[in-house]
N, C-alpha and C positions, 0 to 999 in steps of 0.2 A: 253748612256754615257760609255767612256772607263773606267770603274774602276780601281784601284789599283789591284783588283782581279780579273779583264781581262789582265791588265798589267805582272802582274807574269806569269802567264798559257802562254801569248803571247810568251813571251820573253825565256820561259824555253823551249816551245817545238823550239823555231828557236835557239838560243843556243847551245841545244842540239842537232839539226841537221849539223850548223855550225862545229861545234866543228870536224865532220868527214874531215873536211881542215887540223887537227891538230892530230888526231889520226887517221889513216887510216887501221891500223890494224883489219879485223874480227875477231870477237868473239874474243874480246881479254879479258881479264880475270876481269879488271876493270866494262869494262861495264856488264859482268854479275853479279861481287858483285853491281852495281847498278841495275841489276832486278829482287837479291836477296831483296837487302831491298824496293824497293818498291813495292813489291809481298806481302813480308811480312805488310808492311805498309798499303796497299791499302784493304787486308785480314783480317786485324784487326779491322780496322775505319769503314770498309763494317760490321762485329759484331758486337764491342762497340755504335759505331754511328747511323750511317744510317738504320739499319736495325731496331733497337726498335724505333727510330722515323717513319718510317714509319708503322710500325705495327700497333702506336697508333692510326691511321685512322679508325680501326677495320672494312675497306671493307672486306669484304671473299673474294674479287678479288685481293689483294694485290698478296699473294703468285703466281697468274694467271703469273703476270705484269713480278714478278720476273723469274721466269722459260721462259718465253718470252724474257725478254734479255739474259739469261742466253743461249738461243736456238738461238737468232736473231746474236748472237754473232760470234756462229759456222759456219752461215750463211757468215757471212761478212769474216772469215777467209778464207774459199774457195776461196776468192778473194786475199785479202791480204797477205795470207802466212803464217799468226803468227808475222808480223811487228809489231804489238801491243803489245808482250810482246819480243821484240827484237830477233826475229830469222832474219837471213841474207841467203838471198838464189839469185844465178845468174840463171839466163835464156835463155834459147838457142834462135838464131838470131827466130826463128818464132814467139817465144813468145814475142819479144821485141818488136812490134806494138800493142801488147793490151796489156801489162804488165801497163804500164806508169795510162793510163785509168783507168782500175780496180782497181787498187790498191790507186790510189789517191780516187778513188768514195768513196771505202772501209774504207780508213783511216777520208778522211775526217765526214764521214757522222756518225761515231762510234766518232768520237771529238764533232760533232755537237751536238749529244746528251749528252754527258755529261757535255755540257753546259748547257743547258735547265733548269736544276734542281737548278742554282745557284742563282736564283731570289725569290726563293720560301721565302717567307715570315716566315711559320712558322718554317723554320731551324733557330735554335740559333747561334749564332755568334764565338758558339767555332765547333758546326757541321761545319759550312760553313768553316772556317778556316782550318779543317783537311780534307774537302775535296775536296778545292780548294789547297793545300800543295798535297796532295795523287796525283790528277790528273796533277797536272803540274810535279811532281817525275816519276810520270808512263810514262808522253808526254817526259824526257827526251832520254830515251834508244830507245822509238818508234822512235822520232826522228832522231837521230842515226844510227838507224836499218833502217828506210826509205832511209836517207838521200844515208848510204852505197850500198842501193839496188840500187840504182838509178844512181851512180856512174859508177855501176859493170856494166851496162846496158846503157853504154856511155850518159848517162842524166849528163852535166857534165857544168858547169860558168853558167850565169846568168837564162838559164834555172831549172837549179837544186836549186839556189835560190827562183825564181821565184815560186817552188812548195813548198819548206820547208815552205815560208810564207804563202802561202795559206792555208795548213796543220797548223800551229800556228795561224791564224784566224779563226777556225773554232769550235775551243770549245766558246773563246769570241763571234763568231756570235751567238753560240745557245743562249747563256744568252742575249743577245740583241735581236734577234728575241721572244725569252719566253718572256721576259722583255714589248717590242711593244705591243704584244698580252694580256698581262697581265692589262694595260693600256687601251684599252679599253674591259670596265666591260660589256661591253655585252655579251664578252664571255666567263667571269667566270671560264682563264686557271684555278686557283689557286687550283680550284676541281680537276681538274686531275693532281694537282703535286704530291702527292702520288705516280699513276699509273706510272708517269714520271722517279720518284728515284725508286719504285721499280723494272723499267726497266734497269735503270744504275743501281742500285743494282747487278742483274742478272750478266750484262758486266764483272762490276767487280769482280765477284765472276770467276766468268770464266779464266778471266784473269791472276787474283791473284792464284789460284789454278795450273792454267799451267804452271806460274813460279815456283812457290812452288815443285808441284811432278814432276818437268821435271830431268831425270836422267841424270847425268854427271859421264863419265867415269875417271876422274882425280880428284882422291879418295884426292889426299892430298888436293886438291881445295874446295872440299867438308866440311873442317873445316873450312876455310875462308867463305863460302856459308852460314852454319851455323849459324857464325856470325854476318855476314849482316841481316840474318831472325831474329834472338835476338834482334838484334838492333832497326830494322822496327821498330817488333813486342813492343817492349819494350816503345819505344818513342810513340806511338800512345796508350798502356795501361797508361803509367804515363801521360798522355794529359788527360785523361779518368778520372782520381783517382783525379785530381787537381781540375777537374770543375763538 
């Protein structure tokens, strides 16, 4: 079933890939205070959140799971570039036949997973909330950043569509595919949702950190950066304090 909360995630990462029709500008300064804050954002809810929920599991494999995404992560950026936390990079003509490939495999399959985790049962209802919010914030500069790569790299009308939605179906497929599997109990996913989030754990720790300490040489941009990380930060502490 399409939830509400497949509906968001769907519509933010294609959105925010669209939206490169209307701002065509790299690295333009906007879109990095958008992956200040949700660096900040996603850095936070990954502490507050997710992380003591899954710890309550008390597997001694938990922490495994997590270093596993956190490493599976680095893996898939050799592919991808750093599109995941909005870096923009062109290609020279050789590269341009497996650019398109890898980098879709890359993106899609790091969205797939952080789908997965969104069926779990024992997340509470404000967990799920801040990180179904976190991930569709983080899919929208990715998107953006894909969408711009692809541009650069003459991927350009209904094919360049053709991708961003596939890219924005593909966190809603993870939670529909967990969700399938979940349903029939013979397989018992629900025991390995722990291992699950604390593999998106990892993702995100990753990702949120390489926004966070990536250095920018325009010092006065750096107070506004700042501010976006306060803010992240800030909205996901008083989310935290409320409930």
């Amino acid at each position: 079933m399409f939830s509400i909360n497949n509906l968001i995630l769907f519509l933010a990462a294609l959105i925010g890939g669209l939206a490169v029709f209307l701002f065509k500008k790299e690295n333009s300064k906007n879109l990095k205070l958008v992956l200040s804050f949700s660096g900040a954002y996603l850095f936070a809810i990954t502490i507050l959140h997710l992380m003591p929920e899954v710890y309550e599991s008390g597997n001694k494999y938990t922490g495994l799971f997590v270093l596993l995404g956190f490493s599976f992560q680095i893996i898939l950026e050799q592919f991808s570039e750093g599109i995941e936390h909005g870096h923009i990079h062109t290609h020279s003509h050789k590269q341009e036949l497996i650019f398109p490939i890898g980098i879709m495999l890359s993106l899609c399959l790091h969205a797939f997973l952080e789908g997965m985790p969104l069926v779990n049962q024992t997340i509470g209802s404000n967990e799920l909330n801040s990180l179904v919010f976190g991930i569709a914030i983080h899919h929208i500069p990715a998107a953006f950043a894909l969408a711009s790569v692809l541009m650069s790299n003459q991927v350009k009308g209904s094919k360049l569509v053709i991708m961003l939605v596939l890219f924005a179906l593909m966190t809603p497929a993870g939670s529909f595919v967990s969700q399938q599997i979940q349903i029939d109990s013979a397989n018992q996913i629900h025991n390995y949702f722990p291992f699950i989030m604390a593999t998106v754990i990892g993702i995100f720790l990753h990702i949120s950190t390489t926004i966070l300490f990536e250095s920018n040489v325009d010092h006065r941009f750096n107070f506004y950066k700042m501010i976006a990380i306060i803010i992240g930060a800030g909205i996901a502490v008083v989310n935290f304090l409320l409930h």
